[in-house]
DRENLOKOL-760715 format. One record per residue (C-alpha): residue number from 1; residue in one letter; chain; x, y, z. Coordinates in Angstrom, 1 decimal. Layout:
BEGIN
R pos code unit      u      v      w
R NUM    a    A      X      Y      Z
...
% end
This chain:
BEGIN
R pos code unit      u      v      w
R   1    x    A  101.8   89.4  107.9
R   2    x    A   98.7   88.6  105.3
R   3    x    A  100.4   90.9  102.6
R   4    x    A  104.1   92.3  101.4
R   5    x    A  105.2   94.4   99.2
R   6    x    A  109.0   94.3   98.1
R   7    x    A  110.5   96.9   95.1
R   8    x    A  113.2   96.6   93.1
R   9    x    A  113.5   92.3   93.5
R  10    x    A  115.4   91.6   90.6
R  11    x    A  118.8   90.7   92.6
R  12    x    A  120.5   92.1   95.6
R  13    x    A  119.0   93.4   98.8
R  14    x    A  115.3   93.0   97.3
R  15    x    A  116.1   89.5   96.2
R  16    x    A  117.4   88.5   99.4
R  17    x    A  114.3   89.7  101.3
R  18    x    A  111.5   87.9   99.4
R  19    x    A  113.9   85.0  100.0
R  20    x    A  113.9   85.5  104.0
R  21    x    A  110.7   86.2  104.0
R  22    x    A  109.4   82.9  101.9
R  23    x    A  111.1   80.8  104.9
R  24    x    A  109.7   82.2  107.3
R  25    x    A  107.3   80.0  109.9
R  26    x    A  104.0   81.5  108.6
R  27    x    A  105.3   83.3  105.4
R  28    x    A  102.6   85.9  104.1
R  29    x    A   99.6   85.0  101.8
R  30    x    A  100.8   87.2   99.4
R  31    x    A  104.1   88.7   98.6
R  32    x    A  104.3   91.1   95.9
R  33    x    A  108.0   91.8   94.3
R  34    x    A  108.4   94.5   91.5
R  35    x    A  111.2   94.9   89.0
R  36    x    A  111.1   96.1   86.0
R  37    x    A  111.9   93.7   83.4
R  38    x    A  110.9   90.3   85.3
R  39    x    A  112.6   88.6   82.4
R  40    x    A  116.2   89.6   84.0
R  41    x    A  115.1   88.3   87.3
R  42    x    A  116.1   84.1   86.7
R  43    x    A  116.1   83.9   90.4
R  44    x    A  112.8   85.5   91.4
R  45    x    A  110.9   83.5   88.3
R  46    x    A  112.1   80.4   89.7
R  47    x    A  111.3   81.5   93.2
R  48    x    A  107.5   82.1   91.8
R  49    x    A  107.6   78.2   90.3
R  50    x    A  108.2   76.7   93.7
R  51    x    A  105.7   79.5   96.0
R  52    x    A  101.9   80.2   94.8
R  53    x    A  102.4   83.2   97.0
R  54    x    A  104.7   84.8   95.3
R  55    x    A  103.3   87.3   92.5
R  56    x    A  105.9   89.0   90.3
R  57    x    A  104.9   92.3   89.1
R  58    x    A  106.5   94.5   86.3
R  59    x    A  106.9   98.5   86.6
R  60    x    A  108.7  101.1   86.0
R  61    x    A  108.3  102.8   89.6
R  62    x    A  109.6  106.8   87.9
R  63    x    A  106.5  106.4   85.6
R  64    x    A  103.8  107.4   88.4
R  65    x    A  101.6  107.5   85.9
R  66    x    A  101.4  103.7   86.3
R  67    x    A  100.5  103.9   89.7
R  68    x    A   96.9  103.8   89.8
R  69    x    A   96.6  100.3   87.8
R  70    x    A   99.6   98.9   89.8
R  71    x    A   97.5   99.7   93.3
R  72    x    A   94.3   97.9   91.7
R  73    x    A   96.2   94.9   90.3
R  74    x    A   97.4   94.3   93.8
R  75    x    A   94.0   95.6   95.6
R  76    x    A   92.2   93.0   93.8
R  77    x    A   94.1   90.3   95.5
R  78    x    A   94.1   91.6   98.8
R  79    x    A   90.3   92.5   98.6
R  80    x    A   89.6   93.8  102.2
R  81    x    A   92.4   92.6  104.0
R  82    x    A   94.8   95.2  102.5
R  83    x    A   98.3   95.8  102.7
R  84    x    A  100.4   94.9  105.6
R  85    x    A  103.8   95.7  104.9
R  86    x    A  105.4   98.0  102.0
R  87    x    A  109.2   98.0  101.7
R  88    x    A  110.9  100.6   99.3
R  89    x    A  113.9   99.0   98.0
R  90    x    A  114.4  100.2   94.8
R  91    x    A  117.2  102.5   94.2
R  92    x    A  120.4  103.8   92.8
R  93    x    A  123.7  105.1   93.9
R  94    x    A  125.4  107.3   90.7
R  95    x    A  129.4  107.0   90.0
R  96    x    A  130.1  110.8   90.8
R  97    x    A  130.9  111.5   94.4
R  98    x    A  132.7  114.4   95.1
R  99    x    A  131.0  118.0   94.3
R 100    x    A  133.7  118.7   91.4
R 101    x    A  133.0  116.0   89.7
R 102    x    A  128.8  115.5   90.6
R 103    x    A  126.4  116.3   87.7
R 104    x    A  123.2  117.7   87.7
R 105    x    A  121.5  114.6   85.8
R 106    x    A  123.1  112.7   88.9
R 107    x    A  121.5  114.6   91.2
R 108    x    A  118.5  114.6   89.5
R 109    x    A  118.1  110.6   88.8
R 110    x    A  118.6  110.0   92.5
R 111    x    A  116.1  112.4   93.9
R 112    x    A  113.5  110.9   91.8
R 113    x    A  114.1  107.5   92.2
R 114    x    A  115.5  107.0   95.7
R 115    x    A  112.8  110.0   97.2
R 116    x    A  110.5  111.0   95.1
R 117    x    A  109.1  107.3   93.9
R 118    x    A  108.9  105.9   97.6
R 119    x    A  107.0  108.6   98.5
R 120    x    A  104.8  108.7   95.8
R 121    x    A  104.2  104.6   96.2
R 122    x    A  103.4  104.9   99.8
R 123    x    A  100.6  107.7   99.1
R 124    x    A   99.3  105.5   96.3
R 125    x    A   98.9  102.7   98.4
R 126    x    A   98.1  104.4  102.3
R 127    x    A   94.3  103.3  100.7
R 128    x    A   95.6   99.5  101.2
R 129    x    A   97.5  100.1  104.5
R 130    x    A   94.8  102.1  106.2
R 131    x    A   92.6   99.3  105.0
R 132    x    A   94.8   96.1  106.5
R 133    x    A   95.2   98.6  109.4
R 134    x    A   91.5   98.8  109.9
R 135    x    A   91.1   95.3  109.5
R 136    x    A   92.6   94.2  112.9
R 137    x    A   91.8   97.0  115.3
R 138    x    A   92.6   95.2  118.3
R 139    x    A   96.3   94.3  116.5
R 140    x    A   99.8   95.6  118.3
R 141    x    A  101.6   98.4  115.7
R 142    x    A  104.1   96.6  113.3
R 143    x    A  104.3   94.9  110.1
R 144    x    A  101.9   92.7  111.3
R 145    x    A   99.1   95.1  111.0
R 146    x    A  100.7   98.3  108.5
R 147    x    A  104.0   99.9  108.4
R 148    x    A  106.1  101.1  106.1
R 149    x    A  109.5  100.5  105.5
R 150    x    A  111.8  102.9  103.3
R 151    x    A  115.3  101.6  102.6
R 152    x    A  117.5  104.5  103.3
R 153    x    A  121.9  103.9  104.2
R 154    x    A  123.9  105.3  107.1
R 155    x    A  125.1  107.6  104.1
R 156    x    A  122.4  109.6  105.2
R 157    x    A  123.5  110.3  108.5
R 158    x    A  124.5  113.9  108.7
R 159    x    A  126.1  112.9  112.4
R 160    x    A  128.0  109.7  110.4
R 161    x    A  129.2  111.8  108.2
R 162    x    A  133.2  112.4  108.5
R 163    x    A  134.1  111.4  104.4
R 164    x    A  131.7  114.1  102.2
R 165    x    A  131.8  113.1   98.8
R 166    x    A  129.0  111.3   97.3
R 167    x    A  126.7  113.9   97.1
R 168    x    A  123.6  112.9   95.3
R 169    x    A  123.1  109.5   96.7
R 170    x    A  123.5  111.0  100.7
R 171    x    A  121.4  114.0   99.5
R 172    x    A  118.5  111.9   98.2
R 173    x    A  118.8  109.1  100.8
R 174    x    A  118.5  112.2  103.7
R 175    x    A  115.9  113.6  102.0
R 176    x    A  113.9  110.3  102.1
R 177    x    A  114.7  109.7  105.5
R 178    x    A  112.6  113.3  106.3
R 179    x    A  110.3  112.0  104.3
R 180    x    A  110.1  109.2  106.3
R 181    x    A  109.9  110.9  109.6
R 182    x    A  106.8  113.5  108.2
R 183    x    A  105.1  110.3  107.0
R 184    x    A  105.5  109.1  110.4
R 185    x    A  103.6  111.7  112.3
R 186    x    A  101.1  112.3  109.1
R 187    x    A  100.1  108.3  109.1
R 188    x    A  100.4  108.2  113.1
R 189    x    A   96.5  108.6  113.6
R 190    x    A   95.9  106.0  111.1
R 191    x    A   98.0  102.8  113.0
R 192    x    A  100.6  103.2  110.5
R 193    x    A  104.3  102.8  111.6
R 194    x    A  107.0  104.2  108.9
R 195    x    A  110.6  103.7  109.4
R 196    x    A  113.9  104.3  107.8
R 197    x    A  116.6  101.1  107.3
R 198    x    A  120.1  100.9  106.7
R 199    x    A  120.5   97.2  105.6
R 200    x    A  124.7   97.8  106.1
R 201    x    A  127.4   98.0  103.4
R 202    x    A  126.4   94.4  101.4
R 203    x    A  128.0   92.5   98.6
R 204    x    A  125.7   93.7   95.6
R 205    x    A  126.2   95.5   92.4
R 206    x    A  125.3   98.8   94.6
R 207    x    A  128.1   98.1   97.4
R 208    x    A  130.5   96.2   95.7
R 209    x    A  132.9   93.1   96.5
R 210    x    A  134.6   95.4   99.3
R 211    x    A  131.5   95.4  101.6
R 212    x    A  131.8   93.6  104.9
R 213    x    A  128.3   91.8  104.7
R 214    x    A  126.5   89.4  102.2
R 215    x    A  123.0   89.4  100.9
R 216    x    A  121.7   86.7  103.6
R 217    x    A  123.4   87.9  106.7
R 218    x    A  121.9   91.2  106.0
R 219    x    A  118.4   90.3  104.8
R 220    x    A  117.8   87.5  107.6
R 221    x    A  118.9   90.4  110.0
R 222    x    A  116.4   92.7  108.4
R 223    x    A  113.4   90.3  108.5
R 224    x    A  114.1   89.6  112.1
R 225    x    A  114.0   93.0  113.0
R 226    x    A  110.9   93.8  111.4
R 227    x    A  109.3   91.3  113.0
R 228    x    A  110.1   93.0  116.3
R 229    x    A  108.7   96.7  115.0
R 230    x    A  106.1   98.1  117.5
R 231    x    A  105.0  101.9  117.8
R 232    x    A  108.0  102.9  119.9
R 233    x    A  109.9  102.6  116.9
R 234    x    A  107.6  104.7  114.7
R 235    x    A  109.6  107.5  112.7
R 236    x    A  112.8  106.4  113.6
R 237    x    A  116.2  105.6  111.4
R 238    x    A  117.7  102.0  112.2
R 239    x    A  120.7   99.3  110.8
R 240    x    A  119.9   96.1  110.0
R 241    x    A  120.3   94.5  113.5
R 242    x    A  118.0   96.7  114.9
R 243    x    A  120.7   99.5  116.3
R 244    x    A  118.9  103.2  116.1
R 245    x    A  121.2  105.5  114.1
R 246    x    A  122.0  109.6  114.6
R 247    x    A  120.0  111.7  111.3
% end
């Protein structure tokens, strides 16, 4: 991988990935981490003092409006080597959960930010990904050469589902994850894998002190498996480890 881009780095599951992916043998040229105030991200400044690679980069991913500069700020570093790997991270899980008590605001906040803002961020940037895809031709499917990677939870799971309640974060979270599977078959042609990852029920502000898996168990476990990505996995859902899960 030349070129990564990581959302919502500020702590958590985004934090823990531009860690993994900093120690890795032949980390990437450039690795691109969003949040939106960089100034509440201690961690990720200091990561950016001790790697050159590491570029920090402030927005506000529901103001699409912003798009169009964000995708040149980060074309002009790539140049024509493009984009290699985007992972949509960002997100947000809202406190109501079963359909008495869900609100329409709820519903609303997590549609936009956990569908309709990593869909919009991969059209904005297929220019990038089409062009790293194009710039190896003769290179195997996978992160390697262009994919796209949408963070989605086993919450989304229709099949998994045996508990009901939290309604607007499954809702949004399935609806990304057909999102995922269109984007799939739209981007085939192009040499562009897209996938759908659970990264498991982690210790963060998201999945609180209950969950069964920390930040580095479940981000090493990530970056290993997308290192193994080929076209046989192209529109499908997937944990962590690499285990395919039912829609």
């Amino acid at each position: 991988m030349k070129s990564v881009l990581i959302t919502g780095c500020n702590r958590g599951i985004g934090l823990g990935l531009v860690k993994e992916i900093l120690k890795l043998p032949k980390p990437p040229k450039h690795l691109f981490a969003t949040c939106r105030d960089p100034q509440k991200a201690p961690e990720l400044q200091q990561l950016a003092t001790e790697h050159s690679s590491l570029h920090i980069l402030q927005i506000d991913l529901n103001n699409f409006t912003k798009y169009g500069g964000f995708v040149k700020s980060i074309d002009d570093i790539v140049k024509e080597e493009g984009l290699n790997l985007l992972i949509n991270n960002a997100g947000i899980a809202t406190k109501s959960t079963r359909i008495n008590m869900v609100k329409d605001t709820d519903m609303i906040s997590s549609f936009v930010t956990n569908t309709v803002a990593p869909v919009m961020l991969s059209k904005a940037f297929l220019p990038l990904l089409k062009k790293a895809s194009a710039f190896q031709p003769d290179a195997p499917l996978g992160v390697s050469r262009a994919c796209i990677v949408n963070i989605s939870s086993i919450l989304a799971s229709n099949a998994k589902n045996v508990e009901g309640g939290v309604i607007a974060y499954r809702a949004s979270k399935a609806a990304l994850n057909s999102a995922t599977k269109s984007m799939s078959i739209d981007l085939k042609d192009s040499k562009i894998i897209t996938i759908a990852l659970h990264p498991g029920w982690v210790k963060t502000s998201m999945g609180g002190s209950n969950a069964p898996l920390d930040v580095d168990y479940s981000t090493k476990s990530i970056v290993q498996t997308l290192l193994t990505l080929n076209d046989t996995h192209n529109g499908g859902f997937y944990q962590y480890d690499g285990k395919e899960l039912p829609w």
